[in-house]
C-alpha positions, 0 to 999 in steps of 0.5 A, a space after each residue: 555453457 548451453 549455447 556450447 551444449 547444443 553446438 556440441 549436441 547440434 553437431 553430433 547430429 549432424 555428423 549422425 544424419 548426414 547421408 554421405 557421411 564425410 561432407 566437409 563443406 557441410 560441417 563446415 558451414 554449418 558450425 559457422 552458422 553457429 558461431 555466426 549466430 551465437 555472436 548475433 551476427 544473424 544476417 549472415 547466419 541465416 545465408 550459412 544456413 540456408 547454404 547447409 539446407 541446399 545441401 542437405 535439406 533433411 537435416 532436422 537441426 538446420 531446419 530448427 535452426 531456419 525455423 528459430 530464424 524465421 520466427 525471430 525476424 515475424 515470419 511466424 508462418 515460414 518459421 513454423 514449416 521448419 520448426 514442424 520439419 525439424 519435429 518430424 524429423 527428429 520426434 524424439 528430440 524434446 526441444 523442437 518439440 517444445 520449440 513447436 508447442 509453443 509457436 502454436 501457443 503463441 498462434 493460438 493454435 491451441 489444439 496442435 498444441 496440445 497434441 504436441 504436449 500429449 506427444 511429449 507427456 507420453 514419451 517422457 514420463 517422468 516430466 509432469 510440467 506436460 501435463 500441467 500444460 495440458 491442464 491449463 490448455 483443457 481448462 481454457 477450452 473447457 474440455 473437461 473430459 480430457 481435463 478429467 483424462 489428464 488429471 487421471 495420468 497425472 495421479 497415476 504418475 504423482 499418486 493421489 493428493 489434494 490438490 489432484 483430488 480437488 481438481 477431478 472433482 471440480 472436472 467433475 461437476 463441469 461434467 455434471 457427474 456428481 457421484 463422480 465427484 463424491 467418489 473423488 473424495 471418499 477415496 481420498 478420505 478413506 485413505 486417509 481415515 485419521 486426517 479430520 482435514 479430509 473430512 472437514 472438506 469432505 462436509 463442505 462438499 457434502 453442504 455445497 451439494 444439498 446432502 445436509 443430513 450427511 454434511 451435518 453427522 461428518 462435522 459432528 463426527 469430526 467434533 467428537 474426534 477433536 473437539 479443538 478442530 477450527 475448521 471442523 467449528 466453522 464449518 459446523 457453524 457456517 452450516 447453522 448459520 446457513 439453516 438459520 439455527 442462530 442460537 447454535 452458531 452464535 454458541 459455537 462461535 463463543 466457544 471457539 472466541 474464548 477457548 484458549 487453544 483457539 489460533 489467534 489467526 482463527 480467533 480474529 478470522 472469526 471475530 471479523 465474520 461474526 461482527 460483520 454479520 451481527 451488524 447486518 442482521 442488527 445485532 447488538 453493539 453492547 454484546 458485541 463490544 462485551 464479547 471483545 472483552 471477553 476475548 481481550 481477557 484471554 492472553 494475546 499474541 497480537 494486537 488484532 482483536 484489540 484494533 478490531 475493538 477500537 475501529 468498531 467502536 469507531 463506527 459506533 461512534 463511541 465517547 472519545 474516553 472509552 476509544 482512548 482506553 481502547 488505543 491504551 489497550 493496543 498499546 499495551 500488547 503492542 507498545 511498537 505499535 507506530 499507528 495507535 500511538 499516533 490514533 492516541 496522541 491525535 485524541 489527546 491533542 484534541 483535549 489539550 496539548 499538555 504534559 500528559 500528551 509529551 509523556 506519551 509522544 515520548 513513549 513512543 520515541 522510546 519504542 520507535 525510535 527511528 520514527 521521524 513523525 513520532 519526534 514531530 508530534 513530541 516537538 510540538 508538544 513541548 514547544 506548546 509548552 514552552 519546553 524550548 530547549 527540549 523541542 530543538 533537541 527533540 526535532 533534531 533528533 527526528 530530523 537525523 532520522 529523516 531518510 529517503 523514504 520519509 514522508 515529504 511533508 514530514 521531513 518539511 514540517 519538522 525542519 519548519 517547527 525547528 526553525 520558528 523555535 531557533 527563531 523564538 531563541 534568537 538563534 536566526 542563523 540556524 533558523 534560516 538553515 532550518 527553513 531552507 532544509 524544510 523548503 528543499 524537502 517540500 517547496 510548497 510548505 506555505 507556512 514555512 515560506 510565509 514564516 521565513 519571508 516575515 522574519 527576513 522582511 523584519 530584518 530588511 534582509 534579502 527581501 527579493 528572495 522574501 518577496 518570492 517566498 510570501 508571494 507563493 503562500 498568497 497564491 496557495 491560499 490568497 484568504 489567509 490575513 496573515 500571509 497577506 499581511 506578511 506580503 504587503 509588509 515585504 512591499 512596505 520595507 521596499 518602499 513600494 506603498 501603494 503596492 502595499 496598500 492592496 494587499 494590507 486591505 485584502 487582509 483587513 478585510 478578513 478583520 471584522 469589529 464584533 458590537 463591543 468593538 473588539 477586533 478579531 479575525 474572520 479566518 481565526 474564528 472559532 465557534 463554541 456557544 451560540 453567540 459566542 467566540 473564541 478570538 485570535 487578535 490581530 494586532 500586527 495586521 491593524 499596526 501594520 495598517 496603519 505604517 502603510 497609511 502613514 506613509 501614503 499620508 493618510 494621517 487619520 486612517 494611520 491613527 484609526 488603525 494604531 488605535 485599534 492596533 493598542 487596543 488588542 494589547 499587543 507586545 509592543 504597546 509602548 511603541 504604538 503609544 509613540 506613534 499614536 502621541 507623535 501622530 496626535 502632536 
């Protein structure tokens, strides 16, 4: 529709400037050019055109149109001689003027863009966007007097506002006409005597430009006329603060944090500010927790203040008990709230993984239920538990939730817990769907190659594909007893023994014998009491161990390692005393 509209307006100047009035051979190819170009045909386009010109070389549309042409194809230089012929010749014309503008833009020509732009602004008056031109071009050039002479046009065509103040007053001061500056302003706030904002800034200025004592009686008076005015208290309060009148802005500050009427917004504003400068002058955490306790007293729309509380107590490194009340809190006046439900159930687990931390995993389901972490965390904790049943049903349904912009790693690790619990059950079909859901959402989850590698080896089952899957967790983390076990294991059940043999060892040796001869694992030491530690047997490795010695005849290593193996009291005792009596036999 706008390429018709110009074709028709294009075309009625033609038939205007024409000197003989009646050239049917111009007419005609100039309406072909147009139709050429519109159909980007502009090869022949441009050869139309420059016909036209031959003919009438003072015609401003065909010297657009060479204009447009010759910039399209980077003769920048060429393209702006017509564009300008066309201006000139057509100076009322508002879009080859434009079209000029800003092929002197684009050359960063900037002064005779703005003398177009000025042209512009002054024959269509109506249009302001020139003058938002002009005061971003007098603004880049810093030319603050005609950034002033602009703004004035534009005040006189808009009427006074804001933002036009602002922005003479801020041309002002570049100019270093302060008094300038402050006439701006009083204009405004004399027009506009009841609007307490108007004089709220008009303080602030008064501050920023050394008049304290003036600054001062225009919040005071502010204050008196609304004594609620939030930024008529900040101001005030950043004005003691900056004069070092502690004690008054701290006042202020209180009363503002607990007055009900306070905007929330403001209230956590002002919360934050005070925080950060109490810990920079060393104020005191204990007045600092009870004044967001004070403020938490009062009815609250967020749960901003709370969060604040909790991540200060963070910071301050406080008990675990009183940053859990604080996560509850949260959680109270935002029940939704996804990421302090698993700040809290993150603390819990840290406790104990017990029935307390299932009843809170399952809250939070209840509020998000279409969270698939939050189904995550409430699966494991009922499969710690034992609660098997109810684990499958929970990751179930935490995988049904699973989209496109679920985590990766989380739709991995919910299918790989689904699948050692289908396995625990004897469920092994469904166990392996589970896995290679897990492993198509993330192919390096190493816990679940290790697992699923395992189960197969002790089925005898696909155990090439085994192999490739316990191959990658070594890779990923070759100090791991347990997925080094798992691969010599697979290399056993293939016959390969002497394989089997290296990495057997390489696990064994991440297996030490504490003075009492007990056997634990490096990796799964856990330290508590000097001296002392908590120990994961490794029964299977050392039986294990001992398989691979056997068959290698290595008859008093095998016996060695099956000994060890049955002291650690594992599941299958009564099949190592076999091997252990038929070995002694």
């Amino acid at each position: 529709m706008r390429a018709l509209l110009l074709f028709l307006i294009t075309v009625t100047t033609l038939l205007q400037s024409l000197a003989a009035g009646n050239d049917a051979r111009y007419r005609y190819y100039y309406i072909e050019a147009v139709r050429q170009q519109d159909m980007e045909n502009y090869a022949l386009a441009f050869g139309l055109f420059s016909r036209c010109r031959e003919m009438a070389p003072d015609a401003p549309e065909v010297n657009f149109a060479l204009g447009r042409l010759y910039a399209a194809i980077g003769q920048d230089s060429l393209g702006m001689t017509y564009l300008k012929r066309a201006a000139n010749l057509e100076p009322y014309n508002t879009e080859y003027a434009e079209r000029l503008a800003n092929m002197y833009l684009h050359k960063e020509m900037i002064d005779s863009a703005a003398t177009v732009y000025e042209q512009l602004a002054d024959q269509q008056p109506d249009r302001t966007e020139y003058l938002g031109l002009l005061l971003r071009i007098y603004e880049r050039q810093r030319k603050y007097d005609r950034l002033l002479a602009t703004l004035n046009k534009l005040e006189l065509r808009e009427g006074q506002s804001e933002d036009i103040t602002l922005s003479k007053m801020q041309a002002y001061s570049y100019l270093g006409d302060q008094q300038g500056a402050y006439k701006e302003i009083k204009s405004l706030v004399d027009a506009h005597p009841n609007d307490m904002k108007l004089q709220v800034m008009m303080g602030n200025w008064l501050v920023s430009n050394g008049r304290k004592g003036e600054a001062l009686s225009t919040f005071l008076k502010v204050l008196k006329e609304e004594p609620d005015n939030a930024q008529g208290q900040m101001s005030l309060m950043d004005f003691y603060r900056a004069e070092g009148q502690i004690h008054e802005a701290d006042s202020l500050l209180y009363h503002m944090l607990v007055n009900p009427r306070t905007e929330p917004s403001t209230r956590v504003a002002m919360m934050r500010e005070w925080v950060r400068d109490s810990e920079e002058r060393g104020g005191d955490s204990l007045r600092i927790i009870q004044m967001f306790d004070r403020v938490l007293q009062l009815p609250q729309k967020s749960s901003e203040v709370a969060e604040m509380k909790v991540a200060y107590m963070m910071l301050k490194n406080a008990p675990a008990d009183s940053i859990k009340a604080g996560w509850e809190k949260v959680l109270r006046i935002t029940p939704e709230n996804v990421g302090a439900r698993l700040q809290l159930i993150n603390l819990l687990w840290n406790d104990s993984i017990d029935e307390k931390v299932i009843q809170e995993c399952q809250k939070a389901v209840e509020y998000v239920p279409d969270e698939p972490l939050l189904y995550y965390h409430l699966g494991v904790a009922q499969y710690i538990n034992q609660h098997y049943d109810d684990a499958i049903a929970t990751l179930k349904r935490g995988a049904g939730n699973i989209t496109k912009d679920t985590n990766a790693g989380t739709a991995a690790d919910i299918y790989a817990v689904l699948g050692d619990i289908l396995h625990k059950q004897n469920r092994i079909q469904e166990a392996y769907e589970a896995y290679d859901s897990c492993l198509m959402h993330n192919p390096d989850n190493v816990m679940c190659l290790n697992n699923y590698a395992y189960f197969l080896s002790l089925e005898a089952k696909d155990l090439k594909k085994a192999e490739k899957m316990s191959y990658r967790s070594i890779t990923a983390e070759p100090n791991n007893s347990t997925y080094l076990d798992t691969y010599a294991w697979i290399l056993y059940q293939q016959g390969r023994y002497e394989e089997a043999r290296i990495y057997i060892e390489q696990a064994l040796k991440n297996v030490v014998e504490n003075v009492s001869g007990d056997t634990i694992a490096v990796t799964d030491v856990e330290d508590t009491q000097e001296g002392d530690t908590i120990v994961t047997l490794q029964a299977d490795i050392l039986e294990h161990a001992g398989d691979i010695y056997y068959r290698l005849n290595e008859k008093g290593k095998a016996l060695e390692m099956w000994q060890k193996a049955l002291e650690n009291k594992p599941e299958n005792e009564a099949i190592l005393r076999r091997k252990i009596k038929k070995q002694k036999l």
